[in-house]
Residue, then its C-alpha position, 0 to 999 in steps of 0.5 A: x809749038x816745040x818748047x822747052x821746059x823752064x829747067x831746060x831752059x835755063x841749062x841751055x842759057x848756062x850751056x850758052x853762057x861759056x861760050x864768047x858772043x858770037x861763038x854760040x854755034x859751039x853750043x849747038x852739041x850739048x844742046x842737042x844732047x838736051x833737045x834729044x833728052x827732052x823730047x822723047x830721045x829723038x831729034x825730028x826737024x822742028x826740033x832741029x829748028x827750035x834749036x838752031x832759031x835759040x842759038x841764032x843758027x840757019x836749020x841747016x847748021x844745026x842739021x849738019x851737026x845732027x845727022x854727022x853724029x851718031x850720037x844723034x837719033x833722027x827717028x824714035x829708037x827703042x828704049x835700050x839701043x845695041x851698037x856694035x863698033x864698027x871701026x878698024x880698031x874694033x874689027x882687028x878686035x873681033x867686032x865684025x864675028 
């Protein structure tokens, strides 16, 4: 079973802690952010859902928020990863060369 450590543990109960009752699906990006950390850099589904059952979340709410953001690895990665910007701003600056 897919569980965190017991320092993990307590930064997600503190992470939890600045948000009001009721509003913890505000945590669910830095949580993910340590789930990614912990677990060998890449979130797959039983991860996904060890996050959204500590948040009282349905899978679902946590999978939108992982697969919206790049920041999110949803298959393992390599140990350096290279992107390249690929927005407007970037390309005017030469990224697409």
């Amino acid at each position: 079973m897919i569980q965190f450590s017991e320092k993990a543990m307590q930064e997600v109960q503190r992470i939890v802690s600045f948000y009001p009752e009721g509003k913890q699906k505000s945590a669910v990006i830095p949580v993910l952010h340590l789930a990614q950390q912990e677990f060998g850099g890449w979130l797959d589904v039983p991860v996904m859902d060890y996050v959204a059952s500590l948040l009282n979340l349905t899978s679902i709410e946590v999978y939108e928020v992982a697969t919206f953001y790049s920041m999110f690895n949803l298959k393992p990665v390599g140990r350096y990863m290279f992107e390249v910007c690929q927005t407007g701003p970037c390309m005017i600056s030469g990224s697409d060369e």
